[in-house]
C-alpha positions in Angstrom: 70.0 99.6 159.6 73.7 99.7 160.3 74.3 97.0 158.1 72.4 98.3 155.6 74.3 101.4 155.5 77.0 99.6 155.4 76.1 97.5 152.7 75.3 100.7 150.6 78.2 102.7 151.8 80.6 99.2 149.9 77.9 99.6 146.8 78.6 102.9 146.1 82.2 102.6 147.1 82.9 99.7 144.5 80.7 101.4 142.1 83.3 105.0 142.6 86.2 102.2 141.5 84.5 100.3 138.8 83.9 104.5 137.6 87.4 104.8 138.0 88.7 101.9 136.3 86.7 102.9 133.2 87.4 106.1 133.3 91.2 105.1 133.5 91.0 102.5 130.6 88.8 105.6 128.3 91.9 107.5 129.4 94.3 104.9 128.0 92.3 104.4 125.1 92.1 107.8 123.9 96.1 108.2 124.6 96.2 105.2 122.4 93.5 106.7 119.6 95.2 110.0 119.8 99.0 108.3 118.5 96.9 106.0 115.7 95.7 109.9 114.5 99.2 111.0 115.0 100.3 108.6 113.2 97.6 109.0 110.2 98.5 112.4 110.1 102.4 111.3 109.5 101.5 109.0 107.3 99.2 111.2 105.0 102.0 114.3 105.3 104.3 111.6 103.3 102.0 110.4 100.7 100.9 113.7 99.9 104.9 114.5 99.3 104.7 111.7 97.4 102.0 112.3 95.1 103.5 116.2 94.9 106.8 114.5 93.8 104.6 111.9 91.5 103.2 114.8 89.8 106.3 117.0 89.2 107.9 114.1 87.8 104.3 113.4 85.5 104.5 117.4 84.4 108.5 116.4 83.2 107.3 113.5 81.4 104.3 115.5 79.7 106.6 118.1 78.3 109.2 115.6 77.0 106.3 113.9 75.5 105.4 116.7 74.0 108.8 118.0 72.8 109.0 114.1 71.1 105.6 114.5 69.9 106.9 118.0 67.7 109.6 116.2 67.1 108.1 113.4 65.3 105.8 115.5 63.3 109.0 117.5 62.2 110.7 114.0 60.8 107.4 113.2 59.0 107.1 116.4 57.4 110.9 115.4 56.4 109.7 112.0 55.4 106.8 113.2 52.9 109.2 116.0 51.2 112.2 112.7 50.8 109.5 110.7 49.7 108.5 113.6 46.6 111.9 113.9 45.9 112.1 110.5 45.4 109.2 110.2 43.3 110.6 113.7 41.6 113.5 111.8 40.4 112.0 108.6 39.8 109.7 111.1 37.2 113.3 112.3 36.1 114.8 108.7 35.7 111.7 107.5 34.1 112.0 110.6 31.6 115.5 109.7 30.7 115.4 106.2 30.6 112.2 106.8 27.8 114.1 109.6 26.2 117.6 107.4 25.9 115.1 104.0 24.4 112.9 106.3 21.6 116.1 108.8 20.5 117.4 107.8 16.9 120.1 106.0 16.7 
């Protein structure tokens, strides 16, 4: 029986250090797990700098866009009065022109 004893006494012995080798490598690998969320964490802090920066600089290129945009509808609006002046005098010139080929000479 002594044997036996023995025999169970090494069982459970080697089974308390196979326990303790995986509980030292779950150990290890949650160390190692807890830097790769560390290191998410770091990683996500910066991109969502980034996409705050992205976005201020967006917001500055939706007002200029917009400042451009009244800006072009202020040249048209030039553009269509030039373009009835021109037709204005282009009335005028025609007038003359008719006037200066029917007069009596």
């Amino acid at each position: 029986m002594s044997e036996n004893n023995e025999a169970i006494l090494q069982a459970i012995q080697s089974g308390f250090a196979n326990n303790e080798r995986q509980f030292t490598d779950l150990v290890a690998s949650n160390s190692r797990l807890e830097n790769k969320v560390d290191n998410i964490g770091s990683r996500l802090a910066t991109l969502e700098a980034e996409v705050a920066e992205i976005k201020t600089k967006l917001a500055k290129i939706d007002n200029r866009m917009h400042t451009v945009d009244l800006r072009l509808n202020e040249v048209d609006s030039r553009l269509i009065d030039f373009s009835d002046d021109i037709r204005g005098l282009q009335t005028q010139q025609n007038r003359v022109s008719e006037y200066l080929f029917n007069r009596p000479q």
